[in-house]
Phi, psi and omega in degrees: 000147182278127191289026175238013156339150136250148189257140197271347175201102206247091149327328166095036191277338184068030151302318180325284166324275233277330164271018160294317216250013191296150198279183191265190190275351184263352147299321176292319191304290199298297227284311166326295167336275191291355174255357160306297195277350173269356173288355194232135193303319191309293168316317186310293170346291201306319193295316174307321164310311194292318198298303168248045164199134147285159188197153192243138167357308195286296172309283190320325166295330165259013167256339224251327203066039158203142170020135165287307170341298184317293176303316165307331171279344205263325191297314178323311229252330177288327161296293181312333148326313195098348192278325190230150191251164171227154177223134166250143172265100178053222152354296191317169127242109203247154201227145195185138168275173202275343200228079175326317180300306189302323206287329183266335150326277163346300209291287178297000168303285184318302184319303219274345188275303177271049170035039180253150179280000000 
């Protein structure tokens, strides 16, 4: 935002400062985006797992109780995002986020919402 904003009313709020200092509109859009993609429990589900173990298609499917298909799509949307990497072993395809630091972020994110210790 441009620091020559006029405010239609400047309350003395330090609004002023914090919009100097607010991310642009292609920040909000990603961040939307990934909370979109973070709305459906199944995915969520998935990433806290990924967040402390790697793991391949055939497990995450049989921790889920669902379909590999099932698990594959949830995985699809979550690569593509960028939140989670894959690495293949022979056959395997094994699933890990991409970023450890966003993953323990997350975790605590996740802890402070449901209260879980």
């Amino acid at each position: 935002m441009a620091k020559s904003f006029k405010l239609p009313h400047d309350h003395d709020l330090k609004t002023r400062s914090l919009l100097e200092e607010i991310p642009g509109d292609d920040v909000f859009e990603k961040a939307s985006g990934i909370s979109a993609l973070l709305s459906d429990a199944r995915r969520l589900e998935i990433l806290w797992l990924l967040c402390h173990v790697e793991e391949c298609v055939i497990n995450i499917a049989a921790i889920m109780k669902m379909s590999s298909p099932a698990v594959c799509h949830h995985l699809r949307a979550l690569k593509q995002s960028g939140i989670i990497k894959s690495r293949k072993d022979g056959k395997e395809v094994y699933y890990s986020v991409s970023d450890p630091g966003k993953a323990e972020a997350l975790k605590k994110l996740i802890k402070s919402i449901l209260a879980i210790d």
